[in-house]
LUMVEX-591118 format. One record per atom (N, C-alpha, C): residue in three letters; x, z, y. Coordinates in steps of 0.02 Angstrom, whole numbers, plus 32768, in hexadecimal, padded with zeros to 4 digits. Layout:
BEGIN
ALAXZY ...
***
This chain:
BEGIN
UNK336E78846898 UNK339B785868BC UNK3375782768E7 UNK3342780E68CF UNK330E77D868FA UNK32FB77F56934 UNK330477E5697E UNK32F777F769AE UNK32FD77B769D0 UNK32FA778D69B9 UNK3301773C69DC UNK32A2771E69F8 UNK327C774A69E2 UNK3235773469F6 UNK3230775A6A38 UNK324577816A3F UNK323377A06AA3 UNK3272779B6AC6 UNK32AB77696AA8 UNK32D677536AD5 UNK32C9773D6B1A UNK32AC77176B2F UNK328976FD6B69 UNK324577246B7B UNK324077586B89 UNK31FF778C6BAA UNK322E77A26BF6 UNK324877B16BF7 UNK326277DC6C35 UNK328E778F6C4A UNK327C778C6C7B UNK32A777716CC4 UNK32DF77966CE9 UNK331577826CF3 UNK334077876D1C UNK3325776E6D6E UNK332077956D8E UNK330E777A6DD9 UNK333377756E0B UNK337677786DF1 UNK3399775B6E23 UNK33A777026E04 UNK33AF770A6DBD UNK33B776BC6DA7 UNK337776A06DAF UNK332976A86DA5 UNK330976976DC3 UNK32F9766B6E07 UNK331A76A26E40 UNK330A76856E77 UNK335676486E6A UNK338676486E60 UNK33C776186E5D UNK339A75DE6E45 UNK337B75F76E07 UNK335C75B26DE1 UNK332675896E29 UNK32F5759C6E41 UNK32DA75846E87 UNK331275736EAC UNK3324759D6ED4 UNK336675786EFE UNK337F75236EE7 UNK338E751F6EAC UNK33C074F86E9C UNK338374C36E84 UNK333F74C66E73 UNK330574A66E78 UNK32EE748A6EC8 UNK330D74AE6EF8 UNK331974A46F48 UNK332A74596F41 UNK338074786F32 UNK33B1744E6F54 UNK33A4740E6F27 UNK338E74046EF8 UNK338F73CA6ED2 UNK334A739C6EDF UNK331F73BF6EF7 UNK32E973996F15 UNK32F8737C6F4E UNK3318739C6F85 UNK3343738C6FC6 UNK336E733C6FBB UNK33A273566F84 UNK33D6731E6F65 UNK33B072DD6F5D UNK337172F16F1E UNK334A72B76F19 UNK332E72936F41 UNK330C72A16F73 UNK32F372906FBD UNK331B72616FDA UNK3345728D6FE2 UNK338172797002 UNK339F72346FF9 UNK33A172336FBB UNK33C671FD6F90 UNK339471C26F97 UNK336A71C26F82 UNK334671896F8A UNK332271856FD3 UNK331F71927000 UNK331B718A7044 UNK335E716A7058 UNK339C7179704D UNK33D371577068 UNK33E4710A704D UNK33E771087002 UNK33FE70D56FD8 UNK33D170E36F94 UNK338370C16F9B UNK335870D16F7E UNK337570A46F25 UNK33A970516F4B UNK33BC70316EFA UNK33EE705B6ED0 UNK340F707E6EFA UNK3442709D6ED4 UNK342270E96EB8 UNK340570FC6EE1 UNK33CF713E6EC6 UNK33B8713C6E91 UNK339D710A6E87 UNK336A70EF6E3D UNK339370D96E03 UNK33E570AC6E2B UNK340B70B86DE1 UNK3426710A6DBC UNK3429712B6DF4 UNK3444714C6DDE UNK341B71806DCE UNK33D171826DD4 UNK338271AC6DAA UNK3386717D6D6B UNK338671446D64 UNK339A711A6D26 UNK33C371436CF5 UNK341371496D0E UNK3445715E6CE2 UNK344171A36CBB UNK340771DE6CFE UNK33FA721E6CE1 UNK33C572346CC1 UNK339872026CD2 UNK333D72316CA3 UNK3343722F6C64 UNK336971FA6C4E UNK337C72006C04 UNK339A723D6BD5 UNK33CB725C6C04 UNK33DB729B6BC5 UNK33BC72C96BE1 UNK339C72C86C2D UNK337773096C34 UNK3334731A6C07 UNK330A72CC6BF6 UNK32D172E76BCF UNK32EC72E66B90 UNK333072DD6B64 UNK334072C46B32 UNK333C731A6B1E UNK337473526B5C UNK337A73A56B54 UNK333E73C66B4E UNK331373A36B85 UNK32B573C66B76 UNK32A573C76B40 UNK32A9738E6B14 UNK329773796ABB UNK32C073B86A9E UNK330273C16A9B UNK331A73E56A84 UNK331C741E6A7D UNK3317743A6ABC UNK32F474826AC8 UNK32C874996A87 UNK329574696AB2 UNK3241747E6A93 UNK323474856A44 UNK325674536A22 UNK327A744F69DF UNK329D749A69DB UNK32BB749269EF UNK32E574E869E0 UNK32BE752C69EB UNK329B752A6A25 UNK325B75576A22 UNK3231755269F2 UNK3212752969C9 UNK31EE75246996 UNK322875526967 UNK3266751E695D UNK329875376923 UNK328A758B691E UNK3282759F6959 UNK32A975E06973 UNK326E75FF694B UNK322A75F06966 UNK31EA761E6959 UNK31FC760E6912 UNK320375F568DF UNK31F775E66891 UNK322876176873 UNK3260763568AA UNK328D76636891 UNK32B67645685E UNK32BE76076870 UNK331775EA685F UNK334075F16874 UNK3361760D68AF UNK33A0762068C8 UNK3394766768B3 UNK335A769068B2 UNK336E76DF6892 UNK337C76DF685A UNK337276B06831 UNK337B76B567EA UNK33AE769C67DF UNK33D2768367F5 UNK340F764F6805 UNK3443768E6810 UNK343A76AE6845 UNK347876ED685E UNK346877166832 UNK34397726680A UNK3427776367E4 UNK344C775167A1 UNK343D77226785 UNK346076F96747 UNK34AA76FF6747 UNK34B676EB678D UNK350976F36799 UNK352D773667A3 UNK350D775B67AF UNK351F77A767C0 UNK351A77CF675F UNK34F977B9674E UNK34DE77DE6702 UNK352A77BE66D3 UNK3535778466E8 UNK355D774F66B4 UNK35A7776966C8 UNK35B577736707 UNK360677836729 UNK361977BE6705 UNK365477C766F9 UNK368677DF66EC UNK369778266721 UNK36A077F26755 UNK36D778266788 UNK36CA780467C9 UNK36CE781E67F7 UNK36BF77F4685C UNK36DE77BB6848 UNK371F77A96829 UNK3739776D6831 UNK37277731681F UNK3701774967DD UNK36B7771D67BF UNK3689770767EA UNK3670774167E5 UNK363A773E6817 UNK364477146854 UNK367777196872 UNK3694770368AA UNK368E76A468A5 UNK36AE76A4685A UNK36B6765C685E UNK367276436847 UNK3659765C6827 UNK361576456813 UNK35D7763E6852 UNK35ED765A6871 UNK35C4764D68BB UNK35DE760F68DC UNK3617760F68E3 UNK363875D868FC UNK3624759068E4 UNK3623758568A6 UNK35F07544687C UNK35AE75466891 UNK358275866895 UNK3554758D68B2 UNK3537756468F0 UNK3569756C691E UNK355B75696965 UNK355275146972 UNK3599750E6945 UNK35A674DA6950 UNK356874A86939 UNK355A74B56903 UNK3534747C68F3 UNK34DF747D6900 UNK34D374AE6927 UNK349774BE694F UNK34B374946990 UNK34E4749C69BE UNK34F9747869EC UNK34FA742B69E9 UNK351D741669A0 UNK351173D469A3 UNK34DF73B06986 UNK34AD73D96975 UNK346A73B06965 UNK343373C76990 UNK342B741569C4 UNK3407741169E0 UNK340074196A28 UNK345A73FE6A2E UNK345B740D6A80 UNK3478744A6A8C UNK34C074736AB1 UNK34CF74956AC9 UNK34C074C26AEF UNK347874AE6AF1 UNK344874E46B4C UNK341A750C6B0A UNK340574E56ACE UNK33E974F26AA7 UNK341575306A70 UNK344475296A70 UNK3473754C6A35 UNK347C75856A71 UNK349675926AA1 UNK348E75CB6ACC UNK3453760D6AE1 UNK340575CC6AFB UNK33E775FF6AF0 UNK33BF76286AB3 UNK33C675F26A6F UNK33A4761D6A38 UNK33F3763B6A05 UNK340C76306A1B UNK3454764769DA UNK3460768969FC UNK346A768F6A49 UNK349276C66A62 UNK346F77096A3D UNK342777126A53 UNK3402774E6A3D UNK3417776B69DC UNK340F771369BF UNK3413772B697A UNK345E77576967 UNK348577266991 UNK34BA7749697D UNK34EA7792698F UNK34D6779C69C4 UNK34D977DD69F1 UNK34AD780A69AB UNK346C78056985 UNK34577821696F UNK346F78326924 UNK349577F56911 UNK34C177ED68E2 UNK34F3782168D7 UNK351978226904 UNK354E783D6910 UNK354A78A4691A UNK34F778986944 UNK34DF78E56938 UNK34D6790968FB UNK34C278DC68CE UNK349C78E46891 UNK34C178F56867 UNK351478F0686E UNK354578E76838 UNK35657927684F UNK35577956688B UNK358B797268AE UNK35D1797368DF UNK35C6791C68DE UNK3604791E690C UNK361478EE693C UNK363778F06960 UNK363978EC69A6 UNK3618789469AB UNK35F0788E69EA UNK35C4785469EF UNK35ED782A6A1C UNK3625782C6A4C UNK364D780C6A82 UNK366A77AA6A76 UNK367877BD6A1B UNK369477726A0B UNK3664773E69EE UNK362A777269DF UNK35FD773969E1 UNK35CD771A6A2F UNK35BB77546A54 UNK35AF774A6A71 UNK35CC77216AAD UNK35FC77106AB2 UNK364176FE6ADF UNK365276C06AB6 UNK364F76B56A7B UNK364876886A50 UNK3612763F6A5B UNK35D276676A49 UNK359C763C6A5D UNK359E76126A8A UNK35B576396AE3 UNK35B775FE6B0E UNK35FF75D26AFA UNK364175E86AFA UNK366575CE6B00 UNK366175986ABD UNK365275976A86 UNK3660756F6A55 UNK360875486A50 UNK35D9755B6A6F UNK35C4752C6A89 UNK35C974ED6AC1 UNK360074F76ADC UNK360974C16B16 UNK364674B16AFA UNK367174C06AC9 UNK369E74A16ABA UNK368574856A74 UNK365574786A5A UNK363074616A29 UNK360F74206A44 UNK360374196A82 UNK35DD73F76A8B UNK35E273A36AAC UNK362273996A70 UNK364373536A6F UNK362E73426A23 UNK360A735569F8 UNK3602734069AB UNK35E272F269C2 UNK35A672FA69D5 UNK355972C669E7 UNK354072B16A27 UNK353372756A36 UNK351672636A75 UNK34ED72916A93 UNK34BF72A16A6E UNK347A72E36A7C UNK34A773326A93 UNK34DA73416A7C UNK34F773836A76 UNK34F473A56AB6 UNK3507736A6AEF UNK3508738B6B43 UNK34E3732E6B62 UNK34E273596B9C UNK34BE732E6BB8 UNK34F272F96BF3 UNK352D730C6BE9 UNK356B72FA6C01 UNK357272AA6BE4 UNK356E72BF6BA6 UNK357772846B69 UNK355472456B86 UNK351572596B8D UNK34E772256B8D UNK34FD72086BE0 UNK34F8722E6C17 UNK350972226C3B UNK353D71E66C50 UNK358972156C37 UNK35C971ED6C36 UNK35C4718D6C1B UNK359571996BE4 UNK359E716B6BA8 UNK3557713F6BA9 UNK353F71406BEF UNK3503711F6BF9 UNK350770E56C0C UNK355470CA6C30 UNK356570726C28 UNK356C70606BDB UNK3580708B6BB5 UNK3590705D6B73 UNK355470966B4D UNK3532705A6B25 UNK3509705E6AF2 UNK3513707F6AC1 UNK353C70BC6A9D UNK356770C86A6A UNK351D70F36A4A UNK350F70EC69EF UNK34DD711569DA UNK3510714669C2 UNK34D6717A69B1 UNK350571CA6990 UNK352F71BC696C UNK352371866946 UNK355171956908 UNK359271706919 UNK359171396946 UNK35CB71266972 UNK35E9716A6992 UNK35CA718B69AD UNK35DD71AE69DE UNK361C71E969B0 UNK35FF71FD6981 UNK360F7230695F UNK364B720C6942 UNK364571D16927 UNK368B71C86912 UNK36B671B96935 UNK36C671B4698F UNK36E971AF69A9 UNK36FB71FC69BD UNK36CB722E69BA UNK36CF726569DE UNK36DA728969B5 UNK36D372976971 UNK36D072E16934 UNK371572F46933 UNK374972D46936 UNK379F72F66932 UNK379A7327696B UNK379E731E69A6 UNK37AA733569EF UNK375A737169FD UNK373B735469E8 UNK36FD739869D1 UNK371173CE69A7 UNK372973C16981 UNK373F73F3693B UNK377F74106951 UNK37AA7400697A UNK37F774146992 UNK37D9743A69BD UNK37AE743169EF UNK377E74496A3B UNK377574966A00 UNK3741749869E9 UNK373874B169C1 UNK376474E86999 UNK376B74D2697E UNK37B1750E695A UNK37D3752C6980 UNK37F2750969C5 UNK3826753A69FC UNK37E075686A15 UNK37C2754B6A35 UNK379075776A57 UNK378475B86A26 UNK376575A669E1 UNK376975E969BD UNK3798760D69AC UNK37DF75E7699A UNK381C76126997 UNK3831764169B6 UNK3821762F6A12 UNK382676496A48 UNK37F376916A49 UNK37BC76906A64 UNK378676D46A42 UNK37A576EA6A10 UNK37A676CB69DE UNK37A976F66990 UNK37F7773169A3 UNK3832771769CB UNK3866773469D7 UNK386A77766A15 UNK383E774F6A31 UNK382977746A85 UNK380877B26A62 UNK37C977A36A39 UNK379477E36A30 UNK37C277F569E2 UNK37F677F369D3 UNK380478026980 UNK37F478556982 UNK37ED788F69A9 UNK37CF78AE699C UNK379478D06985 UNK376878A7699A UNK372378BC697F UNK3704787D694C UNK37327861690F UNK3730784068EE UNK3750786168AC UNK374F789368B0 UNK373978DD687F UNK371978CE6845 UNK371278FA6812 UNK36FF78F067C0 UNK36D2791F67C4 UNK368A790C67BD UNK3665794B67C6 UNK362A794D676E UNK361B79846757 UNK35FE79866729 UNK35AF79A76734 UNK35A879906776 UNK355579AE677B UNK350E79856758 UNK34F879A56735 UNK34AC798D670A UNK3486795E674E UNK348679256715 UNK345F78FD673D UNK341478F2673A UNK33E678FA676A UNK33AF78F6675B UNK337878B26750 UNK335B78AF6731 UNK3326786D6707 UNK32FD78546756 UNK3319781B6764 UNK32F377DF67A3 UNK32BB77CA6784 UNK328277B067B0 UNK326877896790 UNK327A774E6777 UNK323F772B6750 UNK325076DC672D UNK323C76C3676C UNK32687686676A UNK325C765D67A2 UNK321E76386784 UNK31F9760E67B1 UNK31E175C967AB UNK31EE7594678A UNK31F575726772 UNK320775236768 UNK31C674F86768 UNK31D674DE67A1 UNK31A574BD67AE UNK31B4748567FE UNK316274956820 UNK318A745E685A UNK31BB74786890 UNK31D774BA6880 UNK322A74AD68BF UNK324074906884 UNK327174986853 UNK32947464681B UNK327F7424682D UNK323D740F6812 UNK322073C2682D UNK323373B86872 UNK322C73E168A1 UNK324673C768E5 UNK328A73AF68DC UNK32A973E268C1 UNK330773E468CD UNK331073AC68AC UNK32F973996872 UNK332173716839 UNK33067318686D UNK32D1731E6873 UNK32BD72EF689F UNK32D572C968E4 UNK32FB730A6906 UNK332173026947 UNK337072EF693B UNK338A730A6902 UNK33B7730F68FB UNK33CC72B168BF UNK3397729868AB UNK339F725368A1 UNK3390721A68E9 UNK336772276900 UNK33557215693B UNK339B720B6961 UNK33CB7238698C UNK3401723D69A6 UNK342E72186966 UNK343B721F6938 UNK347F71F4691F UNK3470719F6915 UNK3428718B690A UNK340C713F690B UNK340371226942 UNK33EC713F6967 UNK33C3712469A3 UNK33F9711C69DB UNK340070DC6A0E UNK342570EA6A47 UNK341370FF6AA0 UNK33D571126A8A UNK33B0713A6AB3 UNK337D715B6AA2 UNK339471936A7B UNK335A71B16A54 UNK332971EB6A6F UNK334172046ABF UNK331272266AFA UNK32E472186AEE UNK329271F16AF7 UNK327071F76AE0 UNK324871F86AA6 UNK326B71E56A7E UNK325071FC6A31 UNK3255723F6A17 UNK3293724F6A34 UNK329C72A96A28 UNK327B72C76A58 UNK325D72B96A93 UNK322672DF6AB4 UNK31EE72E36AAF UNK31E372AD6A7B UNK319972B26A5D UNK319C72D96A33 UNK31B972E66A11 UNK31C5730969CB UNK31C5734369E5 UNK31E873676A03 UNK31D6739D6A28 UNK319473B16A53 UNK318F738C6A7B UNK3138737C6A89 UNK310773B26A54 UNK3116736F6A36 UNK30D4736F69E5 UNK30EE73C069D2 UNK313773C369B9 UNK3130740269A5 UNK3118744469AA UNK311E743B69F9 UNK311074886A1F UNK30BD74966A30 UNK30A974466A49 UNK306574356A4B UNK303E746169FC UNK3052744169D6 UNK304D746B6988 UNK303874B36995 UNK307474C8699F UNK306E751169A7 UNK3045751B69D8 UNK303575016A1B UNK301875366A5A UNK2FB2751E6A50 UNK2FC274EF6A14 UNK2F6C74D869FE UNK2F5E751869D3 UNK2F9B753869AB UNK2F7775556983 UNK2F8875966995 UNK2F7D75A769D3 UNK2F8975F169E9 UNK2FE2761569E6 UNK2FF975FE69C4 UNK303B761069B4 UNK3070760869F8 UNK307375ED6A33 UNK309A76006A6B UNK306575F66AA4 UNK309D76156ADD UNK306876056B20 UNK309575C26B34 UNK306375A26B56 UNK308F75736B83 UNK30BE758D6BD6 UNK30A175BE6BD1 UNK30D075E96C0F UNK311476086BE7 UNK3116760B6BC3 UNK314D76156B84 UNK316C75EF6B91 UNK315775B26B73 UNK3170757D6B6A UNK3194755B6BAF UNK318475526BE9 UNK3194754C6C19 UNK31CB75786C20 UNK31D875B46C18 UNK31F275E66C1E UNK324C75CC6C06 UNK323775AE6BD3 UNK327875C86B91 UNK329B75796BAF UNK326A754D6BCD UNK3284750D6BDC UNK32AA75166C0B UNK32AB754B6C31 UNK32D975516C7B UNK32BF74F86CAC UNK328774F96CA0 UNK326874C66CE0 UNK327F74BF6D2A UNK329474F26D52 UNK32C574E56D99 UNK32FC74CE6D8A UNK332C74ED6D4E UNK336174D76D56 UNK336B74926D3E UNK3352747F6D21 UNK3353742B6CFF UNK332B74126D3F UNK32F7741C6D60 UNK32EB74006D9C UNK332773FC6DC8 UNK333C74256DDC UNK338174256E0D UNK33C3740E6DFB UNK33BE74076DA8 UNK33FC73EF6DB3 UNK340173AD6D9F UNK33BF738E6D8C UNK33B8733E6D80 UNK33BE733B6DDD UNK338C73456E10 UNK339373446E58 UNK33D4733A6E6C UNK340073566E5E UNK344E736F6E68 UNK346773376E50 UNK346B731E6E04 UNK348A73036DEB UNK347172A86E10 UNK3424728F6E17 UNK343272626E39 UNK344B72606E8B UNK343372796E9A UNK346C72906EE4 UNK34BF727A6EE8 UNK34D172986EB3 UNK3522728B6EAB UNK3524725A6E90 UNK34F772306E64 UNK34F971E96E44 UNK34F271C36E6A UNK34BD71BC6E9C UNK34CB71A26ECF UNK34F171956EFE UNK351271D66F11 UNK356271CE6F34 UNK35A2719C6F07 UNK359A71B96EDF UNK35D0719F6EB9 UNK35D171526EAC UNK3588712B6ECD UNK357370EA6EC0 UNK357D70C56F0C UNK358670FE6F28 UNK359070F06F7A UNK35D570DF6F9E UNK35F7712B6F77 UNK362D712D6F82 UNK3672712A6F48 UNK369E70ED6F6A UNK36D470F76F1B UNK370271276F16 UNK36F8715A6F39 UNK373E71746F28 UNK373F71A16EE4 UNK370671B86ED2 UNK371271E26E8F UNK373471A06E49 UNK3712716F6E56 UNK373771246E2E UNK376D71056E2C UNK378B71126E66 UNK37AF71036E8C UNK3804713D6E6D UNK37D971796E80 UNK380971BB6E55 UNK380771BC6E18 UNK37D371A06DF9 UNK37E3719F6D99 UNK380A715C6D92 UNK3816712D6DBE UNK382270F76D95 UNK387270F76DAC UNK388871356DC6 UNK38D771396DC5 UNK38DF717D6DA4 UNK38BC71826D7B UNK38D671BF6D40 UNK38E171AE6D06 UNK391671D16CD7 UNK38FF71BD6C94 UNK38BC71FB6C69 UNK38DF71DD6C30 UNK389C721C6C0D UNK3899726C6C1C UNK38E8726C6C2F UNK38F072BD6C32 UNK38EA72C86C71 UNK38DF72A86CB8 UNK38D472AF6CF1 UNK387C72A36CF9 UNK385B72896CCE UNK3830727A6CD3 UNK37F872AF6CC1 UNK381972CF6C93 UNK37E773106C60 UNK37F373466C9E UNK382D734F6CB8 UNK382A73826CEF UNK3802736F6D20 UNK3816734D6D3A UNK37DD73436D73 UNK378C734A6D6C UNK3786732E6D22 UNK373873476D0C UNK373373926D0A UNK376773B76CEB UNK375873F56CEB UNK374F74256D2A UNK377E74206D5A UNK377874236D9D UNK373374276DB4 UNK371B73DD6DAD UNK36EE73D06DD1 UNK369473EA6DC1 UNK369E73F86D6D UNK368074256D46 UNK3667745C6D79 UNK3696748D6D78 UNK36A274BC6D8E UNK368874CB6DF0 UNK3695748F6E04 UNK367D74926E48 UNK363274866E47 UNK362774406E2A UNK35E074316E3F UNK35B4744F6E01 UNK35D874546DCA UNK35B274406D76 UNK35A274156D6A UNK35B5740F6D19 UNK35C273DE6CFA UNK358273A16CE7 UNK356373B56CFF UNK353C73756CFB UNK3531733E6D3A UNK352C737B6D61 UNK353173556DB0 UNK357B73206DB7 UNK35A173536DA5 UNK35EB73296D9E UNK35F472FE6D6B UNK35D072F36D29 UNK35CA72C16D19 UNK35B0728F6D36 UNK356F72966D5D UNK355E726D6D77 UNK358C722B6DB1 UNK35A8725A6DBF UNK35D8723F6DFB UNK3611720F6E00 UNK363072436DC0 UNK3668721F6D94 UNK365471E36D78 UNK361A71DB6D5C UNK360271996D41 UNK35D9716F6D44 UNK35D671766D97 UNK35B2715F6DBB UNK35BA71056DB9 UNK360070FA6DAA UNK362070C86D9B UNK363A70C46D59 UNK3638708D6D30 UNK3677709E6CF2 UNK36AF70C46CE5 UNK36BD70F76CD8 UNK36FA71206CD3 UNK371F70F46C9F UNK374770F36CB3 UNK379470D96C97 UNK37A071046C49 UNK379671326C56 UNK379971696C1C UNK377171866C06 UNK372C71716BDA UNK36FF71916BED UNK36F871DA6BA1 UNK371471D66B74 UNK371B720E6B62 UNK375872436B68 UNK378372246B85 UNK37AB72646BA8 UNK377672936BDF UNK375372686C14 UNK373572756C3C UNK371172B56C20 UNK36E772A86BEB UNK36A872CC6BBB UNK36DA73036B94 UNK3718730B6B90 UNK373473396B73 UNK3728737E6BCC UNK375B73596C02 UNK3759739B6C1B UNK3701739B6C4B UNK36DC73796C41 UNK36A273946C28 UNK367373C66C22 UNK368073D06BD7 UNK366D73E36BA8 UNK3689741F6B9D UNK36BB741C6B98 UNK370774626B95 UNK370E74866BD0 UNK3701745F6C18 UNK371C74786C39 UNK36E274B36C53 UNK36B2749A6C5E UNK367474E46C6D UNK3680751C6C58 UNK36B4751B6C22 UNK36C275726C02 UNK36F375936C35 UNK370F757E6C6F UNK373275936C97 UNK370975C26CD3 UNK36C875B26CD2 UNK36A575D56D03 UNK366175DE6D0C UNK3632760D6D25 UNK35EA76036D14 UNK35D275C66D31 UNK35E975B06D6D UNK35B575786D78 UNK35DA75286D6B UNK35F275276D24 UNK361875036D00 UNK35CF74CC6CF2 UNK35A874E26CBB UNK356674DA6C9F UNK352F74FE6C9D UNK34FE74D96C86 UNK34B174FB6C94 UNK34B075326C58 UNK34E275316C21 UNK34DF75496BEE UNK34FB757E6C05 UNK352475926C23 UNK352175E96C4E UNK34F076036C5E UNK34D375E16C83 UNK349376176C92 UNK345476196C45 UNK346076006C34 UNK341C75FE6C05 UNK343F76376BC9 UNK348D76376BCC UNK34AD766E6BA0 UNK34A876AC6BB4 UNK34AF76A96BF6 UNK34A576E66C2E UNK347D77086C1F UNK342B76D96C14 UNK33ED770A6C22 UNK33EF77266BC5 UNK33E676EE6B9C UNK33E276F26B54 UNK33FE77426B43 UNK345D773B6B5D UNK3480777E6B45 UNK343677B36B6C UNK343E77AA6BB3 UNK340D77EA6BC7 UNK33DB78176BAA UNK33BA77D46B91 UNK337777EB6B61 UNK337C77F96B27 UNK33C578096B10 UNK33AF78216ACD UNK33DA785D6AD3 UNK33E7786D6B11 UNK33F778BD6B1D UNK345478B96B2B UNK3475787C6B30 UNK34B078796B3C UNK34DE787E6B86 UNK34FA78836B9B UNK352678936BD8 UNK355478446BDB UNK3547781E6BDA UNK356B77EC6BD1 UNK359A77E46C23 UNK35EC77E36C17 UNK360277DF6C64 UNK363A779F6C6B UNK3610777D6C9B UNK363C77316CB8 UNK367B772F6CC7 UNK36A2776F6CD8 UNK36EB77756CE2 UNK36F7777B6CA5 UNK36E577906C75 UNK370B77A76C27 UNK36F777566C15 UNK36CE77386C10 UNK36BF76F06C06 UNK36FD76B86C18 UNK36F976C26C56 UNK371576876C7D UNK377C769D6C5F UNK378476E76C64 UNK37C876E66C53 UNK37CA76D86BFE UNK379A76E86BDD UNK37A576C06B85 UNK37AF76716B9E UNK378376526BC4 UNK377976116BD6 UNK37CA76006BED UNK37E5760C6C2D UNK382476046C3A UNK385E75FD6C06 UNK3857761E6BC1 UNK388E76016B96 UNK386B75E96B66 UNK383575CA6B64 UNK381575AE6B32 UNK3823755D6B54 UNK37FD75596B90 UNK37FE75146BB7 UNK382C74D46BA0 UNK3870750D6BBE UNK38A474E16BB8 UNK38CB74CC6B88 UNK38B074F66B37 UNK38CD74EC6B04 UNK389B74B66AE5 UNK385774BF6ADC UNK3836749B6AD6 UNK383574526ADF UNK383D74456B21 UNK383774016B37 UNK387073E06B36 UNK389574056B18 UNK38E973E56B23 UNK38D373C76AD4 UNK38BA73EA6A8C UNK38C673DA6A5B UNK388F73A56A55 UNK386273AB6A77 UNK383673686A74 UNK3851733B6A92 UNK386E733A6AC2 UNK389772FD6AD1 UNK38CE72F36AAE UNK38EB73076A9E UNK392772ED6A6F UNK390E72B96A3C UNK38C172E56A07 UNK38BA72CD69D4 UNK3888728269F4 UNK387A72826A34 UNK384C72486A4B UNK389572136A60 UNK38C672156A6F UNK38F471FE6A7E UNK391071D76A40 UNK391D720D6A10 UNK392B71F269D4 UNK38F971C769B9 UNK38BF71C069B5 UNK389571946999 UNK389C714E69C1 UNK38B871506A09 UNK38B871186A18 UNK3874710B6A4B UNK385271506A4C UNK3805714F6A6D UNK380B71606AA6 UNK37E471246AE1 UNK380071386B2A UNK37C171776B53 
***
């Protein structure tokens, strides 16, 4: 079942060159931005370096995780223990989730997709709901923790809130996000969520050691800390440093698995539009005559046009009026389309490499009745709490 160590060997070269391109336009943006309105440029490189190096930490942490063969042992454990796909099904779903909210959503995409695609081989039956799973209930997961998306940190960078604040305003409307999103797949794919009785074969023992020490480390870090980006990038640092001292990765690897253009281009991107949005009021201007449920659409929308981080940026460029409605369509709303989030493409290549056909129209239409059930029940239950 382990095929999660040559996940990242083969390149996609058309996402490749996209990843440059969009390393282009965000160097351009950046330029740009601080050549026009160099004070407002710098607030708004202020508001973003923070969760971009906070996702680098996270990554690199998860690459360690990955090499120690804790997520294979993780899907392998879960595949041996299930019952029937529907097990299995849900037991992935806890899975995802709580890889998403402790190590970042870009992180739960590119090391979960391979394991679980392999999961699902291993048992005999059909791989579509997990795989279709992974992205979608990773981005609808990824309201648990400040750290979970990089939206969070973004949105929620006027107010100081630590994880463990964060989580108790956010865990109802995460867990509702959550459950529809999987309800949705689990109903969509109920065919190949089948009872299969194929012999399972003996994984290796994982590690325990420093990915665990990384994770357990990152994952206190994010619920204490109210800016815990660089402490969790050291930790990652140190970790991987670890490994590439003692022969155990390349750093061209490592570079590799980080997707380095696209976090270049879309921090570029994202202050660009932070900057606008500091320039110009009308995106402030349009949230501050919405309520919560006009407000999550328009994020999702806007998800979807620019991506969601850029459009965070924009949106909260100013105080949002709403700022976790805002972070619901978000968060939720990227499942509507590939260039929703960065976490599409990094699902894209992941499914590729472990031999999968993964297709964005079968995606985006699970996404289409997931979206709107989703974000409706997180808002209700954010409504009901009284949480703006």
């Amino acid at each position: 079942m382990d095929g999660s160590s040559d996940q990242h060997q083969h390149r996609d070269p058309l996402q490749n060159y996209a990843g440059w391109l969009l390393t282009g336009l965000g160097l351009i943006g950046l330029i740009a931005s601080f050549a026009v309105n160099p004070t407002d440029a710098r607030s708004a490189a202020a508001q973003n370096w923070s969760p971009f190096v906070l996702v680098t930490g996270l990554i690199l942490i998860g690459l360690v995780a990955n090499d120690d063969g804790l997520f294979a042992a993780a899907g392998h454990r879960l595949a041996r223990l299930s019952s029937s796909g529907v097990v299995l099904f849900a037991g992935a779903t806890v899975m995802i989730a709580v890889v998403t909210a402790v190590l970042n959503l870009d992180t739960s995409v590119a090391f979960l997709t391979p394991v679980l695609v392999y999961t699902a081989r291993s048992r005999g039956e059909g791989e579509a709901p997990l795989l279709y799973g992974c992205l979608l209930l990773s981005n609808a997961g990824s309201l648990f923790l400040s750290g979970s998306n990089l939206t969070n940190l973004i949105v929620l960078g006027h107010v100081r809130l630590s994880g463990t604040s964060f989580l108790a305003h956010m865990w109802a409307p995460a867990l509702v996000a959550l459950i529809t999103t999987a309800g949705v797949v689990a109903v969509l794919e109920r065919r190949s969520l089948g009872v299969s009785n194929k012999d399972m074969t003996h994984a290796d023992r994982p590690t325990f050691g420093l990915g665990l020490l990384a994770v357990v480390a990152s994952a206190v870090l994010v619920l204490v800390l109210h800016t815990p980006a660089l402490p969790v990038a050291v930790v990652g640092v140190v970790a991987i440093g670890i490994r590439l001292a003692g022969g155990k990765d390349q750093l061209r690897h490592v570079v590799q698995v980080l997707g380095a253009p696209l976090l270049v281009g879309l921090f570029g991107v994202a202050v660009a539009l932070g900057t606008l949005g500091r320039v110009w009021a009308g995106p402030s201007t349009l949230l501050s005559h919405l309520d919560v449920w006009g407000t999550a659409a328009v994020a999702a929308a806007s998800s979807v046009l620019v991506n969601n981080l850029p459009a965070a940026s924009l949106l909260a460029a100013r105080t949002p009026d709403h700022p976790f409605a805002l972070l619901i369509g978000l968060n939720v709303g990227p499942n509507l389309f590939v260039t929703g989030s960065l976490a599409w493409m990094l699902w894209l290549r992941a499914a590729r490499t472990a031999g999968a056909q993964p297709s964005i129209a079968k995606a985006s239409r699970i996404g289409m009745v997931a979206v709107p059930l989703s974000m409706a029940g997180a808002l209700c239950v954010l409504v009901a709490a009284g949480v703006k």
